[in-house]
C-alpha positions as CSV (number, residue, x, y, z in Angstrom):
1,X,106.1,55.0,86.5
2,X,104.0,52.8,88.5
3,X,101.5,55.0,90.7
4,X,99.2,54.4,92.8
5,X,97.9,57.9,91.7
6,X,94.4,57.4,90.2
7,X,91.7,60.5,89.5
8,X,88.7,60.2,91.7
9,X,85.1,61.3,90.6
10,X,85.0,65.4,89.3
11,X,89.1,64.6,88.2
12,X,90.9,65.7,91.5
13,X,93.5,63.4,92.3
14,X,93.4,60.2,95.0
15,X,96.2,59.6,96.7
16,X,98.0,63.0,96.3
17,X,98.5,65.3,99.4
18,X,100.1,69.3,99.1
19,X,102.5,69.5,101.7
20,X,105.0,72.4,102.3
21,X,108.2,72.0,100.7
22,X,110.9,71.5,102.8
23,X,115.5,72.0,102.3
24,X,115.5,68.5,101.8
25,X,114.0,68.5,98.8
26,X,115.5,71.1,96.6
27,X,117.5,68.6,94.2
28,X,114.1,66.8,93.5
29,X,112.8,70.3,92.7
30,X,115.7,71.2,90.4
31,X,115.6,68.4,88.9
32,X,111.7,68.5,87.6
33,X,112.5,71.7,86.6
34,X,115.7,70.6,84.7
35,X,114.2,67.9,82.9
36,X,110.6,69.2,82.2
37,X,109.5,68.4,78.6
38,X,108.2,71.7,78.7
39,X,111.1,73.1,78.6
40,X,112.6,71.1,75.6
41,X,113.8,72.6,72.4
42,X,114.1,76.1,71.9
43,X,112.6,76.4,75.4
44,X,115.9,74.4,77.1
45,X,118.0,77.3,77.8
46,X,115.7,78.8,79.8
47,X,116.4,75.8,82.7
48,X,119.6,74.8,81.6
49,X,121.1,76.1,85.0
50,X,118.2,77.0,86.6
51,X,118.4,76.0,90.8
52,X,115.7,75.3,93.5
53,X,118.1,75.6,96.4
54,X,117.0,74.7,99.6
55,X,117.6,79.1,100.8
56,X,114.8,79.6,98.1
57,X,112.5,76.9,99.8
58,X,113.4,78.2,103.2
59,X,112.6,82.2,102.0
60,X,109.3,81.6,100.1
61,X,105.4,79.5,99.7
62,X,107.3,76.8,97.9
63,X,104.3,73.6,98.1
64,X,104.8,70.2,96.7
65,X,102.2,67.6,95.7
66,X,103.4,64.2,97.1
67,X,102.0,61.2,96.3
68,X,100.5,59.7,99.8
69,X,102.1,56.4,99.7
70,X,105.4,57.7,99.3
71,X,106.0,61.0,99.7
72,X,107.3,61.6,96.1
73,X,107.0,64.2,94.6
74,X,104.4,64.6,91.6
75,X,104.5,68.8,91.5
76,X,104.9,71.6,93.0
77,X,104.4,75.8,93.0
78,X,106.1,78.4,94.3
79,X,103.9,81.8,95.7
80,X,105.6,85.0,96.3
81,X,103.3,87.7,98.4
82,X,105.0,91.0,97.3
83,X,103.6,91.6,94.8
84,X,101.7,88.8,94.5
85,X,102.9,86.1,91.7
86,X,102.9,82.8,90.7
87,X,106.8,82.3,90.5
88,X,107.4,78.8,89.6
89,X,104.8,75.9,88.9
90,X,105.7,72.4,87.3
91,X,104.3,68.4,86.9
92,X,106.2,66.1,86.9
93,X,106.3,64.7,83.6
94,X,105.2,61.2,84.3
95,X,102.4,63.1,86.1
96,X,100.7,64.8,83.6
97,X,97.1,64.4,82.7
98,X,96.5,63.3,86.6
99,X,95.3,66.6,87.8
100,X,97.8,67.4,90.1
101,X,98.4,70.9,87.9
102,X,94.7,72.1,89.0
103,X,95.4,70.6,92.6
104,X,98.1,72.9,92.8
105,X,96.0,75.8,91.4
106,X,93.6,74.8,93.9
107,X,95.8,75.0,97.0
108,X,97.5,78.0,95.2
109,X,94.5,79.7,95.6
110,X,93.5,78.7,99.3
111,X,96.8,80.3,100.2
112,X,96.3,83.4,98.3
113,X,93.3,84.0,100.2
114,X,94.7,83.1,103.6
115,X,96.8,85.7,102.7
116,X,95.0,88.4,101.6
117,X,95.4,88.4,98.2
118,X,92.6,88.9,96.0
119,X,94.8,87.9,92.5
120,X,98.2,86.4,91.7
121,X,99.9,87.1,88.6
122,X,101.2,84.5,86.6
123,X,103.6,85.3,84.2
124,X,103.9,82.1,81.9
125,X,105.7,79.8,79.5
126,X,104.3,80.2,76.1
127,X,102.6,77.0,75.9
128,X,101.1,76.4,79.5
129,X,99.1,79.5,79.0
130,X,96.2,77.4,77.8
131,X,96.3,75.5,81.4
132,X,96.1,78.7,83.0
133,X,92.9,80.0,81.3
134,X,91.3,76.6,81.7
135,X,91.7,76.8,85.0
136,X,90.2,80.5,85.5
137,X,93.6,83.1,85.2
138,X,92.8,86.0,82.4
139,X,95.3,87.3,79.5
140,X,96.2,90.8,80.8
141,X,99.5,91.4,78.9
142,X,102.6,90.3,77.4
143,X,105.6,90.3,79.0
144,X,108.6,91.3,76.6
145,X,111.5,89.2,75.5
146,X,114.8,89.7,78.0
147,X,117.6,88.4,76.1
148,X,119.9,86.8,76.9
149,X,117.9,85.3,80.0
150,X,114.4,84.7,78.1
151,X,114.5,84.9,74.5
152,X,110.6,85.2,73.8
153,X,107.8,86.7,74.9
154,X,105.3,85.5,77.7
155,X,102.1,86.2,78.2
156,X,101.1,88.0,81.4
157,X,97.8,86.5,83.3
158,X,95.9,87.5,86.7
159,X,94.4,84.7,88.6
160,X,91.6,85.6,90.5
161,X,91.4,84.3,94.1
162,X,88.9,85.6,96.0
């Protein structure tokens, strides 16, 4: 991928806006999630089938990181209020190492508090936990195995917002 994505000083992204996702882009959204090396090997089930649709985007916080020049899309996150959590957050793959994860934390957390919330709970995939300490959240459980939907455990974090 050409980008004209570069990381300005203190690692925040140039040329990267958060914008609210909109119906139009749920394929782009399903397919990041569909193709995420993350999500490769024992890990692929989980997103096999799994579907942003555009009645998702239209019923929840659902924010994408764009690049500026083009509008594509680098990442996005997806908040739910009640009770607060952290539902869906990915990079694209090609977008990695950029710092459009913590971006996303970032505006993650400006919504939060907009909206009250003093902590979201992110329940995560095995090995992003490490990117969600780094960027402040806390271990505060383990969420249990749910075959045949999600074969391993998760751990459970709180981000604090406030």
């Amino acid at each position: 991928m050409e980008s004209s994505i570069t990381r300005a000083v203190g690692g925040a992204p140039k040329g990267v806006r958060v914008r609210r996702a909109t119906a139009r882009d749920a394929r782009a959204l399903t397919r990041m999630v569909r193709t995420s090396r993350a999500y490769e090997g024992p890990f692929a089930a989980m997103v096999a089938g799994y579907r942003v649709g555009a009645d998702y985007i239209e019923s929840h916080r659902v924010f994408a990181a764009v690049d500026a020049s083009d509008d594509r899309i680098l990442g996005f996150y997806s908040l739910i209020l009640a009770p607060p959590e952290l539902d869906l957050l990915f990079v694209a793959d090609e977008a990695q190492g950029l710092g459009i994860g913590r971006l996303l934390i970032g505006h993650l957390r400006d919504e939060a508090r907009r909206t009250g919330l003093n902590g979201v709970r992110i329940v995560s995939h095995p090995p992003a936990e490490g990117f969600y300490r780094s960027v402040g959240a806390r271990r505060i459980g383990t969420r249990a195995a749910n075959p045949p939907a999600v074969m391993w455990d998760r751990p459970e974090l709180l981000l604090p917002v406030a």
